[in-house]
Residue frames relative to the residue before (quaternion, step in Angstrom):
aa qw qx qy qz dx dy dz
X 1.0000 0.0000 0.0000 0.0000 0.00 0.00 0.00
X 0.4425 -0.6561 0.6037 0.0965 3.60 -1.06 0.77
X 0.3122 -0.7723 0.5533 -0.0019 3.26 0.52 1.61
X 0.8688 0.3489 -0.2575 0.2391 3.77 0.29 -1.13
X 0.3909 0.6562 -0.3659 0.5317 3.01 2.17 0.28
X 0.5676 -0.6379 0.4796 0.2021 3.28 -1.27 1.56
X 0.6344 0.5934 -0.2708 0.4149 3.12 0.81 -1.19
X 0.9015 0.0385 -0.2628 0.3418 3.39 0.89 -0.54
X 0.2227 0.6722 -0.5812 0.4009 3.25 1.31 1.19
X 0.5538 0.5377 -0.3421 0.5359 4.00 1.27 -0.57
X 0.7211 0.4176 -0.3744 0.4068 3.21 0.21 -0.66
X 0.5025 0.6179 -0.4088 0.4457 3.79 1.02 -1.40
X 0.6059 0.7558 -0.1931 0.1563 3.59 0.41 -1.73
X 0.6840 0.3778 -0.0990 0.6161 2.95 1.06 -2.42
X 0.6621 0.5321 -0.4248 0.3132 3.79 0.78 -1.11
X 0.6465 0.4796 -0.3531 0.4769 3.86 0.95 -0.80
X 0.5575 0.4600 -0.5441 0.4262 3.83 0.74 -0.80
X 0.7432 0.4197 -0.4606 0.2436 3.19 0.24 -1.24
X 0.4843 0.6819 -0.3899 0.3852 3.65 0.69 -1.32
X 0.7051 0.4442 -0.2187 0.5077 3.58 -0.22 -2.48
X 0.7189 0.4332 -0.3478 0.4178 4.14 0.07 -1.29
X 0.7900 0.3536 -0.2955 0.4044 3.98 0.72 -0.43
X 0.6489 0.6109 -0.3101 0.3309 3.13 1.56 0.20
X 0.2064 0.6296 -0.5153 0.5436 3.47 2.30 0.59
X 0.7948 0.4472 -0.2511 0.3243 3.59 -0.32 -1.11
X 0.3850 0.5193 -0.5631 0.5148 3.92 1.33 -0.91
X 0.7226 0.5536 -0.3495 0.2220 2.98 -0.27 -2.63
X 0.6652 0.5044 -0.2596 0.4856 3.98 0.42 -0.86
X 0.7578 0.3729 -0.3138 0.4338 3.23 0.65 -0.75
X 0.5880 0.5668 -0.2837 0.5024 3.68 1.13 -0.81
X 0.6944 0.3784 -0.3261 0.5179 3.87 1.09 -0.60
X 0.4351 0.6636 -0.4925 0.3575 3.70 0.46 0.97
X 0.7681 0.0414 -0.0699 0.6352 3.12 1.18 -0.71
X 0.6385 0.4742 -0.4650 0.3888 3.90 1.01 -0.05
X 0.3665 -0.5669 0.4941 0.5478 3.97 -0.71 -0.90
X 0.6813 -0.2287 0.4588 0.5225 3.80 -1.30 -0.44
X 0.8445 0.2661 -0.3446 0.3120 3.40 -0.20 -1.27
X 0.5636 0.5722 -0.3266 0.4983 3.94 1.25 -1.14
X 0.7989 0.2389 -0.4111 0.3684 4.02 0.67 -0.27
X 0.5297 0.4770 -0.5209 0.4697 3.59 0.74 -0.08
X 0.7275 0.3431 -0.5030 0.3161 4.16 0.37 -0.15
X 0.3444 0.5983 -0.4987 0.5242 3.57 1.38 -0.14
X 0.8742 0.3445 -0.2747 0.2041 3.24 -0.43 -0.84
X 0.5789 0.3806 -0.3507 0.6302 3.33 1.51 -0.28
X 0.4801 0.7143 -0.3573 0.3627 3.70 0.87 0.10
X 0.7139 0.3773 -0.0988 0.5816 3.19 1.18 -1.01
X 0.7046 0.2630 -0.4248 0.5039 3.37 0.27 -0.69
X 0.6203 0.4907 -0.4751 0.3857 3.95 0.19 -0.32
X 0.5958 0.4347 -0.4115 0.5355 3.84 1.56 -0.27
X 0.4631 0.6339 -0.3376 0.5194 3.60 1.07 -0.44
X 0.8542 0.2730 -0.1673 0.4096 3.85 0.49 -0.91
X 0.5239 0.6997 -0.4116 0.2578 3.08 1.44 -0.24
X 0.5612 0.5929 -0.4355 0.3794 3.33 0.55 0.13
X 0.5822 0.3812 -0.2315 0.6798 3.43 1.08 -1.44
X 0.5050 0.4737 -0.6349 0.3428 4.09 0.03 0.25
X 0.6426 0.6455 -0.2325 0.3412 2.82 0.76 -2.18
X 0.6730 0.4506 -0.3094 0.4983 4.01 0.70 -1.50
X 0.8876 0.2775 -0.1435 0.3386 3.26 0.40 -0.88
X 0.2795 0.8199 -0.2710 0.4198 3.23 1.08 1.27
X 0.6941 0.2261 -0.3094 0.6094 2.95 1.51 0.28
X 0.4191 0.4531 -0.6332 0.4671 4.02 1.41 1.14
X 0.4778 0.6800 -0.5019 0.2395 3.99 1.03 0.09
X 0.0151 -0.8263 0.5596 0.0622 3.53 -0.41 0.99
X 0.5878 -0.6301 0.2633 0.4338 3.59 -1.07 0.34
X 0.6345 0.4836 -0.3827 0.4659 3.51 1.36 -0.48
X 0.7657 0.3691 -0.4318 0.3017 3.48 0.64 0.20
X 0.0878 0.8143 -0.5237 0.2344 3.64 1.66 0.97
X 0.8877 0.1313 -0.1503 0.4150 3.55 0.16 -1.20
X 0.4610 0.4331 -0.5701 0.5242 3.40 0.94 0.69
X 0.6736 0.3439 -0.4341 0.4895 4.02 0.31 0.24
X 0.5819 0.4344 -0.5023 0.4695 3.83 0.60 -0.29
X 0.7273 0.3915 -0.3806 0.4157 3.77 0.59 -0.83
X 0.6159 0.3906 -0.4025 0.5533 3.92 0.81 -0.33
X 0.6663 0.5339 -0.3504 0.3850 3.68 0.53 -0.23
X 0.7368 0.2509 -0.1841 0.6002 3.97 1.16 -1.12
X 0.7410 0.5058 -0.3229 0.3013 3.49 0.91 -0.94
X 0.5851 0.5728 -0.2635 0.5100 3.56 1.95 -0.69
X 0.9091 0.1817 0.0385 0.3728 3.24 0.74 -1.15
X 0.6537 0.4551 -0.3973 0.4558 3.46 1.05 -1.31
X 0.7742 0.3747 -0.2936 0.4171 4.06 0.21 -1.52
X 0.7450 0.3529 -0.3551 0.4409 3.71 0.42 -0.05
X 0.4073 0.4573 -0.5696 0.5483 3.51 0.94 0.85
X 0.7238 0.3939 -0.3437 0.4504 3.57 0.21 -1.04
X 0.5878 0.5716 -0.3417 0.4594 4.03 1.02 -0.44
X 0.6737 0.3578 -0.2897 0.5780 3.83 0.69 -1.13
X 0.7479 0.1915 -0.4475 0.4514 4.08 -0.16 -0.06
X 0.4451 0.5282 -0.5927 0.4143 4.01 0.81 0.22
X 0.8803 0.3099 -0.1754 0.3136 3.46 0.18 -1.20
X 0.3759 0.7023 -0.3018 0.5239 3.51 2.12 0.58
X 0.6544 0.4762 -0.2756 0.5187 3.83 1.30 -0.50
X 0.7946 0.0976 -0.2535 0.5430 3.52 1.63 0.41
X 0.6738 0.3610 -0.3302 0.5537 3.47 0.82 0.52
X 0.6198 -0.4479 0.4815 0.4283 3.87 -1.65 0.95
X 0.4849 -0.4789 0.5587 0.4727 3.66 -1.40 0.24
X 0.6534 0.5498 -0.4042 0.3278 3.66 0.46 -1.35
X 0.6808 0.4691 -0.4013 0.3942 3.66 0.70 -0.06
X 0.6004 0.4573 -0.3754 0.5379 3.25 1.05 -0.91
X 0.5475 0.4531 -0.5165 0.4777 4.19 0.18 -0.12
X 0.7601 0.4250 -0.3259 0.3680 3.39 0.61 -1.07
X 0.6952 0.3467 -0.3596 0.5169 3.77 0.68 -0.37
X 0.4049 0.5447 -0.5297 0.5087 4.07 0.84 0.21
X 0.4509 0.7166 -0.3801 0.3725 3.57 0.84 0.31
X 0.4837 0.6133 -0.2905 0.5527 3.39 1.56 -1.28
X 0.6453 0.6102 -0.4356 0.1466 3.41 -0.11 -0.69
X 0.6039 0.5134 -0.3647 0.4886 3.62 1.17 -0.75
X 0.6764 0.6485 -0.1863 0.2954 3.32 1.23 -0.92
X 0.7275 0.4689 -0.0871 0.4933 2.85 1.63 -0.66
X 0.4721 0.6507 -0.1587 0.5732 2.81 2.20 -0.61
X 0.8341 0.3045 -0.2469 0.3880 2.97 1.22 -0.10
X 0.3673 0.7598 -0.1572 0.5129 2.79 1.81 -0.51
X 0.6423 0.3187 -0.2108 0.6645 3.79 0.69 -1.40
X 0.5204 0.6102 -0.4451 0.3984 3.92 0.31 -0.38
X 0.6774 0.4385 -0.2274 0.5451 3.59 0.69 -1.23
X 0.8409 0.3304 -0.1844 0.3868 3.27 0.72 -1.41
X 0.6000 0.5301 -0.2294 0.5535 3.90 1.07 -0.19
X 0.8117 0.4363 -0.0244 0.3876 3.42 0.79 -1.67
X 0.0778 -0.7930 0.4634 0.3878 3.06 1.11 -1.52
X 0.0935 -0.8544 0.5069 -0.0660 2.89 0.95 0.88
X 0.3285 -0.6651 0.6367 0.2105 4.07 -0.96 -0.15
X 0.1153 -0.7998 0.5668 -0.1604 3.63 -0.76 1.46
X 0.2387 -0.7236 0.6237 0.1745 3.45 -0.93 0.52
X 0.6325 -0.4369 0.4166 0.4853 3.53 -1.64 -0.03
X 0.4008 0.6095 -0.5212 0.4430 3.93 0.73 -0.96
X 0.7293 0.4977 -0.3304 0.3334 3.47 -0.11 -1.92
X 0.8805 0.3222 -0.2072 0.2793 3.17 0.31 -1.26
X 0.5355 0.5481 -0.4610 0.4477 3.32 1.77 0.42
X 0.4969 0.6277 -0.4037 0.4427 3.49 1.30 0.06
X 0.6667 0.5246 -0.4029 0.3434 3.43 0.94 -0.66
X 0.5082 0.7647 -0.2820 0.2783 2.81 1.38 -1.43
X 0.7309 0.5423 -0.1832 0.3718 2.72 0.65 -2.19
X 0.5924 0.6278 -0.3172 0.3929 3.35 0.99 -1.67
X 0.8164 0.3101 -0.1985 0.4450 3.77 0.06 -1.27
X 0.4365 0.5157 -0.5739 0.4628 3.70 1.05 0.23
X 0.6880 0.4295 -0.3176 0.4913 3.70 0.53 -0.80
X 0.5700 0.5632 -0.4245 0.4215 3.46 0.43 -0.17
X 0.7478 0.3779 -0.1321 0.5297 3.60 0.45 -1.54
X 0.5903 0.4880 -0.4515 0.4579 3.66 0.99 0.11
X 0.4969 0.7170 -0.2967 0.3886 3.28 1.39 -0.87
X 0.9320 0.0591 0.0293 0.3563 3.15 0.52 -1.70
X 0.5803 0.5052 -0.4537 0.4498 2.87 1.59 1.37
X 0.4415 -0.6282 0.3672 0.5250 3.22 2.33 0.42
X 0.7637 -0.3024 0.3084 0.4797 3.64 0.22 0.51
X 0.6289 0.4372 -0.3269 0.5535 3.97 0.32 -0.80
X 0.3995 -0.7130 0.5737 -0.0531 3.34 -0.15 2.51
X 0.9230 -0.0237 0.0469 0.3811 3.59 -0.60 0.78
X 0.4373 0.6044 -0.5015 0.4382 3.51 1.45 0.23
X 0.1767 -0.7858 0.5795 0.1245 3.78 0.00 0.84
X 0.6540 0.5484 -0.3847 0.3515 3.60 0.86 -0.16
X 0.4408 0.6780 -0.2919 0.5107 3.25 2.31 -0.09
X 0.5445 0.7075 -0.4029 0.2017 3.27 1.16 -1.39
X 0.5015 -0.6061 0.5722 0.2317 4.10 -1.56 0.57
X 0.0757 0.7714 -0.5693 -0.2742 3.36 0.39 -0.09
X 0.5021 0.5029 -0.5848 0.3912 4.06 0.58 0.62
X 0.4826 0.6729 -0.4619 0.3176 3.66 0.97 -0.79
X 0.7447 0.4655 -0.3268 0.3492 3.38 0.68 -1.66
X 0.4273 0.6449 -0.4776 0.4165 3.90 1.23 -0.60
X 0.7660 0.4167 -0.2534 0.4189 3.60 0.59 -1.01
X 0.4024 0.7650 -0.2467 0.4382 3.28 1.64 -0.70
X 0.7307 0.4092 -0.0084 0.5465 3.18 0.59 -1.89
X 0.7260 0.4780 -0.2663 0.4167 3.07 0.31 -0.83
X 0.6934 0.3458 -0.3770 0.5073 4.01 1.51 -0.39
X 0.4400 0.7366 -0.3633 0.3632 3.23 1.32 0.17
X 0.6593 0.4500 -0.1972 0.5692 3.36 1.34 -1.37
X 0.4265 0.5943 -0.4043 0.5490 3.86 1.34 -0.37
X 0.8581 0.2424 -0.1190 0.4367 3.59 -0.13 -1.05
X 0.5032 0.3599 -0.5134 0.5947 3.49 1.05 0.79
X 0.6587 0.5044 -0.3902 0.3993 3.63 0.22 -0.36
X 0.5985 0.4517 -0.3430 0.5658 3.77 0.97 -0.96
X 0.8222 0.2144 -0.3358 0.4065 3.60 -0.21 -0.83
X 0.3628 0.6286 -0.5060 0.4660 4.02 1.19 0.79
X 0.8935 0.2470 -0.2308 0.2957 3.18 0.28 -1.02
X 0.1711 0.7312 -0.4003 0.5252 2.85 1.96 0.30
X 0.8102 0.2232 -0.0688 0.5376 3.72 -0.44 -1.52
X 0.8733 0.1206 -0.2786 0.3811 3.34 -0.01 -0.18
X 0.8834 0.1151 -0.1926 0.4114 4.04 0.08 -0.12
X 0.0945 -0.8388 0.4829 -0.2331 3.28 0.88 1.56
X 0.6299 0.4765 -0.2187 0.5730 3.36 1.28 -0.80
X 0.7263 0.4519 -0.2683 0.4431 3.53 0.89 -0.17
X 0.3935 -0.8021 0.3601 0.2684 3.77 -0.66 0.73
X 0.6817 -0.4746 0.2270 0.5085 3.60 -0.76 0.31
X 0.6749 0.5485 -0.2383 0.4323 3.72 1.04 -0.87
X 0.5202 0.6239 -0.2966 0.5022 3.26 1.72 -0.69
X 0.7572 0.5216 -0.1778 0.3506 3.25 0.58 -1.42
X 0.5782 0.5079 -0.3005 0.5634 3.50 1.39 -1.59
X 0.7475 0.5274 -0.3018 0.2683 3.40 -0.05 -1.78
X 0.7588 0.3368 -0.2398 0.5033 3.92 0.78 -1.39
X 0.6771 0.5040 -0.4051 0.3514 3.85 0.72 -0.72
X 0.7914 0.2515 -0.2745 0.4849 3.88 1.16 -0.35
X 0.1813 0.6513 -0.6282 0.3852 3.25 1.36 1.57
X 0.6126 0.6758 -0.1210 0.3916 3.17 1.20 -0.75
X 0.7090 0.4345 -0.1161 0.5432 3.49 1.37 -0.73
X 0.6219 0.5678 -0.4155 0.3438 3.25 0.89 -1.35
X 0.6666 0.4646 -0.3713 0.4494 4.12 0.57 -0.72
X 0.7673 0.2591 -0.2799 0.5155 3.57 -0.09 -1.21
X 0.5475 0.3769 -0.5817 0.4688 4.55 0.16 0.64
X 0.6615 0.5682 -0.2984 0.3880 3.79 1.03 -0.94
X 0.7136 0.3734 -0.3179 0.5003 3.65 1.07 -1.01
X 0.6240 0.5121 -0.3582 0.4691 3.46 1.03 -1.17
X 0.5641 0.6117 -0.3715 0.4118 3.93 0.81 -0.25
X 0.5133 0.5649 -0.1510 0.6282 3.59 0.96 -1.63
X 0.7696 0.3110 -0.3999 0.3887 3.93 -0.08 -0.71
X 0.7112 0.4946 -0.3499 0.3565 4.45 0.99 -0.26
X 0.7147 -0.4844 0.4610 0.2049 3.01 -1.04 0.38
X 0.1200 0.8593 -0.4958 -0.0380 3.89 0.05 1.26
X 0.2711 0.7931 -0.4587 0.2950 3.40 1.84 -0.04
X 0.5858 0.4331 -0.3563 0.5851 3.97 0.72 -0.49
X 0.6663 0.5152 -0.3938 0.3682 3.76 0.30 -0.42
X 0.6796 0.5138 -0.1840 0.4901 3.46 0.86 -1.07
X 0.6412 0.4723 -0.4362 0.4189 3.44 0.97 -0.01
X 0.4782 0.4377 -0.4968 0.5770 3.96 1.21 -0.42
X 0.3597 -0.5982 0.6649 0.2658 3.42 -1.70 0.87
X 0.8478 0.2641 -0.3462 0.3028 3.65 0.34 -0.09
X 0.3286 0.7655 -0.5381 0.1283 3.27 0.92 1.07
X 0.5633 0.6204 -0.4872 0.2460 3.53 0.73 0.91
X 0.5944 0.4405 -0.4136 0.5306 2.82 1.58 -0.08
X 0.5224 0.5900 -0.4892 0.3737 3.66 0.88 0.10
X 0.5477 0.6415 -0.3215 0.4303 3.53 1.34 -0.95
X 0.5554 0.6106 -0.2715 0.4950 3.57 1.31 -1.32
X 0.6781 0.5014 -0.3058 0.4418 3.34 0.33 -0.99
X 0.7731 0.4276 -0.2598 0.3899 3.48 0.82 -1.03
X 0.5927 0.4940 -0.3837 0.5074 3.31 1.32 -1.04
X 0.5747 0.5235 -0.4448 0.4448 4.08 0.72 -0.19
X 0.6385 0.4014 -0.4041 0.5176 3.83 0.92 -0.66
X 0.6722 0.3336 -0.5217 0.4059 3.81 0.13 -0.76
X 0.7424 0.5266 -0.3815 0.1613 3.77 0.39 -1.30
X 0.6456 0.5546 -0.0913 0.5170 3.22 1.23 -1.46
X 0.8387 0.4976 0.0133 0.2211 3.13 0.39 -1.94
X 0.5729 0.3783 -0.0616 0.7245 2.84 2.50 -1.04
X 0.8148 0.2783 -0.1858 0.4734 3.18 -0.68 -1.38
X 0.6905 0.3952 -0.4644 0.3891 3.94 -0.06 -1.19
X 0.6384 0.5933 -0.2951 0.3915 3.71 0.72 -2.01
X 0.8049 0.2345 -0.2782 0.4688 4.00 0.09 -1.24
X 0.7419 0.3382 -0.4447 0.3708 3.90 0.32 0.70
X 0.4995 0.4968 -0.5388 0.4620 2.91 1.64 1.05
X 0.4529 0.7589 -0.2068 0.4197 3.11 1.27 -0.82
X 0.7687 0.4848 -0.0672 0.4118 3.41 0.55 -1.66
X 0.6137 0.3579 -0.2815 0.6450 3.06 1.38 -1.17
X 0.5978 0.5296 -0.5627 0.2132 3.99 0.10 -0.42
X 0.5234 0.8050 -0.0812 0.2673 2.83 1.44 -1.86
X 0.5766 0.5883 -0.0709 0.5625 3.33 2.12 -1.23
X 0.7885 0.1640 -0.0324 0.5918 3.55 0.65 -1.18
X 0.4708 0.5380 -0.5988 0.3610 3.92 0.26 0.45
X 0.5704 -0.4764 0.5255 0.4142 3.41 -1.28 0.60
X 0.8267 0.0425 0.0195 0.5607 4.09 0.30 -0.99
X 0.6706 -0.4701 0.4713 0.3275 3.25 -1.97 0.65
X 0.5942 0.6537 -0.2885 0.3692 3.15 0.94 -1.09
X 0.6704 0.5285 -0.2041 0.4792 3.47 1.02 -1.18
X 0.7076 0.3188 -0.3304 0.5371 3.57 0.49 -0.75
X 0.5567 0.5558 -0.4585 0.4134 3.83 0.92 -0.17
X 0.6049 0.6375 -0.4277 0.2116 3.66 1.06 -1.01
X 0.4109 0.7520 -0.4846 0.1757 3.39 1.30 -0.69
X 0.5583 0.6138 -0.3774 0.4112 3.61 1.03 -1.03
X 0.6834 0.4681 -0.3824 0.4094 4.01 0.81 -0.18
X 0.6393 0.2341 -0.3912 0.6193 3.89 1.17 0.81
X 0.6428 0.5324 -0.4917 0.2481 3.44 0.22 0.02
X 0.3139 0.6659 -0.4675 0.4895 3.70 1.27 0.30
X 0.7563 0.4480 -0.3132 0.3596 3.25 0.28 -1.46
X 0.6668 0.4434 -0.2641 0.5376 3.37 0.68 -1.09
X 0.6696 0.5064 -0.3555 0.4110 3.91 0.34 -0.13
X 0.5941 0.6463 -0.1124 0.4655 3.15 1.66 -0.93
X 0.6214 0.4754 -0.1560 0.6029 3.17 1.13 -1.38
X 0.6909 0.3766 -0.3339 0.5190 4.36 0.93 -0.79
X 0.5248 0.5275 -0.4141 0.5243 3.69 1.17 -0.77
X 0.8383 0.3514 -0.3021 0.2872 3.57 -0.07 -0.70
X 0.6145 0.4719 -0.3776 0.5071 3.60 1.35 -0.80
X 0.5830 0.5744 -0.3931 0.4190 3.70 1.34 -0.16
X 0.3038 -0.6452 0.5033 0.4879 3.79 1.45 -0.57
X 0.3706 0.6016 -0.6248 0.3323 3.73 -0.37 0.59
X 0.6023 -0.6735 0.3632 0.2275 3.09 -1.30 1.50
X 0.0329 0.8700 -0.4844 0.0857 3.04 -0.72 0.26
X 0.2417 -0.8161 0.5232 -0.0434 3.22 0.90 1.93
X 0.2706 -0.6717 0.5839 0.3669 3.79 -1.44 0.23
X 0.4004 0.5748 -0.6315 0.3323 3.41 0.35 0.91
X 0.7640 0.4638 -0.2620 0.3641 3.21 0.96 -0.25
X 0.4715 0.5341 -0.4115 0.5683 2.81 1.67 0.28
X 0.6149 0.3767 -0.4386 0.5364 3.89 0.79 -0.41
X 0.5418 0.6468 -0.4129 0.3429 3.41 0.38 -0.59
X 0.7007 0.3244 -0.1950 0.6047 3.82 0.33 -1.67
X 0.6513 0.5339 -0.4141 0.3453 4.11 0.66 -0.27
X 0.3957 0.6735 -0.4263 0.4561 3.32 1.49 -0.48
X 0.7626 0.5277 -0.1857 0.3247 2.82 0.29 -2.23
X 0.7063 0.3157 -0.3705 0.5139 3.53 0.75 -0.96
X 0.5834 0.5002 -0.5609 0.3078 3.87 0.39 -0.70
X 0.6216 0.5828 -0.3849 0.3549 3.87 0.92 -0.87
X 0.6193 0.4886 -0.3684 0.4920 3.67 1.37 -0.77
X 0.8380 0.2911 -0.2819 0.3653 3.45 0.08 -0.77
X 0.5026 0.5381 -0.4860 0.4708 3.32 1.08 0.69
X 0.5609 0.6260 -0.2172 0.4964 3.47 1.31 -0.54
X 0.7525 0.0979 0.0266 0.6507 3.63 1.10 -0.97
X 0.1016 0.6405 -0.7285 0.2206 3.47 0.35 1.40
X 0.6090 -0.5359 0.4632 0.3569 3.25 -1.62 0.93
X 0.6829 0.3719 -0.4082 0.4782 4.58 0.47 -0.15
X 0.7998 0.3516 -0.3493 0.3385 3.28 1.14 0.78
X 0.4225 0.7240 -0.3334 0.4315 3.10 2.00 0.70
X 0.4979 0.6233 -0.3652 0.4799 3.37 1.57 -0.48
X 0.7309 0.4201 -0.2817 0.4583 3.65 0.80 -1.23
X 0.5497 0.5359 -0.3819 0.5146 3.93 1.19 -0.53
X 0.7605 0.3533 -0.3177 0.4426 3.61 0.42 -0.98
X 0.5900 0.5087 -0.4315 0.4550 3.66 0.72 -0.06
X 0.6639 0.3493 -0.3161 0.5808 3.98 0.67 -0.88
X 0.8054 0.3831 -0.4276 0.1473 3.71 0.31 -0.19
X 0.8481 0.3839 -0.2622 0.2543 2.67 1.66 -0.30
């Protein structure tokens, strides 16, 4: 594939929304019979068995100065916000969490200014605005500023796009020289042991009592394989050839839909405040990464 073609940096895009947007609904399906903590290490389990091969090949682009730029693209991309999205999935619809994974561009930019020094415009900073009004509607159900409204699982998801948008504008600044397969393949050389031991230390004796927790297992081994390992070395590699972080971050503006569409054939509520809500959120991105303001991002980032 011809990464530097636009044409297929679009295509990459819709394929991850879809993927990332059907992987609320695994996560749900895998917490029937697994806990939060036992599916998020499955899931980085597998795909890091999934990469071990491409680790193994690519083990000798593994240099010592890039050690802690791969632990931080390795726990901060992937390992703690797996364990964040099924924490904050045992009380909230999946179709929300897809819908507040939205923040990410937002934050992606944001830490840019504030990490990067990125250059911003007013526009930009009415996008943010806009972006976190939708947010705090999200996770106070609409009741602006009643903090006694507040999810406190939302923020897991919160946090958890936060550690997303430090990781994109990392590998940006710091292993550009490395390819997307490089990046996926050596940073969850790193995981596969400490999800495997920390796995091995819970309690699955509650699992085995749901008779259908193999097909719940299925569900998970589909988030780590697909959902993890295939999704973040497309991702990684997009993340490389887009003109801006922002851009590879936009993906978050179709995955709703596809979360939406599993939230609903699942029967989960779905109020249309929450559809205005996650629209904020996206109107706040694409005001943030209009195309007369990608020229000035791609010049300061790179």
């Amino acid at each position: 594939m011809n990464w530097e073609n636009r044409r297929s940096q679009y295509f990459i895009l819709f394929l991850l929304a879809f993927i990332w947007g059907s992987s609320f609904i695994l996560m749900k399906i895998g917490l029937k019979s697994f806990s939060s903590e036992q599916a998020a290490a499955i899931r980085i389990f597998l795909a890091s068995l999934v990469l071990l091969p491409y680790s193994i090949k690519n083990l000798k682009y593994l240099k010592k100065k890039d050690v802690k730029g791969l632990l931080i693209a390795g726990f901060i991309g992937s390992f703690f916000p797996a364990f964040l999205f099924t924490k904050a999935q045992t009380r909230i619809d999946s179709s929300i969490a897809g819908m507040l994974n939205s923040l990410t561009p937002v934050f992606t930019f944001l830490l840019g200014i504030l990490i990067h020094k990125n250059k911003f415009s007013g526009q930009q900073l009415i996008g943010l605005i806009v972006g976190f009004l939708g947010a705090i509607g999200l996770i106070t159900s609409g009741n602006f500023g009643a903090l006694q409204d507040i999810n406190a699982y939302a923020l897991y998801i919160v946090l958890a796009t936060v550690f997303y948008a430090i990781n994109i504008n990392h590998i940006r600044a710091k292993l550009s020289h490395l390819n997307g397969v490089q990046i996926t393949s050596l940073s969850f050389l790193f995981l596969g042991p400490v999800s495997l031991i920390y796995l091995l230390t819970t309690d699955f004796d509650p699992v085995f009592q749901h008779s259908e927790w193999p097909i719940h297992l299925a569900a998970l081994a589909g988030l780590g394989i697909v959902g993890t390992a295939i999704a973040m070395l497309l991702m990684n590699s997009l993340i490389r050839w887009a003109s801006t972080a922002v851009f590879a971050s936009s993906v978050t503006y179709i995955i709703p839909i596809f979360a939406i569409f599993w939230g609903f054939m699942d029967g989960e509520n779905i109020k249309v405040l929450h559809i205005i809500c996650m629209s904020l959120i996206l109107l706040g991105v694409y005001i943030i990464s209009r195309k007369k303001q990608l020229k000035v991002q791609a010049s300061v980032i790179q």
